[in-house]
N, C-alpha and C positions, 0 to 999 in steps of 0.2 A: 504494500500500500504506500501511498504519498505521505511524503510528510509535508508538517504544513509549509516550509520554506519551498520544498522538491513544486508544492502545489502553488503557490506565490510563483514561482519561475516560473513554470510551466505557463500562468496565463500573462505574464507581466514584461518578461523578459524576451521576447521573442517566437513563443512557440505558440504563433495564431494558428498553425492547424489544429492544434490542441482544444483551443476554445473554441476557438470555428465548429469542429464536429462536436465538441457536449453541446454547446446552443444548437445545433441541427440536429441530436437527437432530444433534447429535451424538450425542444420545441415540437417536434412529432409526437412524443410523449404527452404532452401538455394538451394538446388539439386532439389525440384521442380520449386523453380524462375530459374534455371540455367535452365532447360528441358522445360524452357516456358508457365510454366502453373502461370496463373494470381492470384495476391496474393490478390484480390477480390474472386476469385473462390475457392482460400483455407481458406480461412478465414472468409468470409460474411463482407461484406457491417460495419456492427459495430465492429469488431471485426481489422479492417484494422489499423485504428488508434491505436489502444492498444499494437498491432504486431508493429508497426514503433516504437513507444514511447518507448516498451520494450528494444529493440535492441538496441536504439538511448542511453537508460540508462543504460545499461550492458556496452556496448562500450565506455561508460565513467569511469563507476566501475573499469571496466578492466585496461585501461588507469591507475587509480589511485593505483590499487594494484598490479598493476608488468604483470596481465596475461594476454601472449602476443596471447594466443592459440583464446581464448575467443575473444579479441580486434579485431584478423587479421577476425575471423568468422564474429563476428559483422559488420567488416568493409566490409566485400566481401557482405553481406546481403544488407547491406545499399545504398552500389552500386546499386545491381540489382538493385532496390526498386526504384531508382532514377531514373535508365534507363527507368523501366518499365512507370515511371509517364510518364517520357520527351516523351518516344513513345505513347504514348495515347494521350497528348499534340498535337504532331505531326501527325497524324492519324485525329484530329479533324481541324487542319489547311487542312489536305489532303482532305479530305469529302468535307472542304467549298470550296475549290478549285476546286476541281471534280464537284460541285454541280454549282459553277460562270462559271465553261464551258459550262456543259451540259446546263444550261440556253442562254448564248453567243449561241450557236448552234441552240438551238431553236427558238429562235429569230432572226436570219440569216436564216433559214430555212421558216418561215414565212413569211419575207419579201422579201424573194425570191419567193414564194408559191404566194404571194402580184401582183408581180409586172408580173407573167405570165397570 
């Protein structure tokens, strides 16, 4: 892995292809979270964690060496990513919910079934 100076060099000191292609894949990255496709589906399951941490570490980098292109990218990425968790989150609250009705229902239904 980078250190953070190896990572300062890399986008600071010369090596625009370097930042050239992370902005050209994060940016593909970012316009499929923005169209709604899931960053478990582009990614795989192992590879999810390494996509956040990346992001989460560039968006610092950037911070620290002035670039603002890179930081605001990172930052609109990071959002999604956070959205994305918080509705999955919410989705699994939703299911239990849906699932304590449809139970309530059923058992009212039964006991009514009971009592005829």
């Amino acid at each position: 892995s980078l250190s953070e100076i190896d990572s300062i060099c890399f986008f600071s000191l010369g090596f625009s292809f370097f930042r050239k292609n992370y902005i050209e894949i994060t940016r593909a990255a970012r316009d499929q979270l923005q169209n709604g496709n899931n960053v478990w589906y582009l990614f795989g399951g192992l590879d999810v964690p390494k996509f956040r941490s990346s992001i989460s570490y560039f968006h610092e980098i950037a911070g620290k060496i002035g670039d603002k292109e890179l930081k605001n990218l990172c930052s609109e990425v990071l959002v999604l990513l956070d959205l994305e968790k918080n509705q999955k989150r919410c989705e699994g609250w939703n299911l239990g919910a849906k699932k304590e009705k449809k139970e309530k229902k059923e058992k009212k239904e039964k006991k009514e079934k009971k009592e005829k």
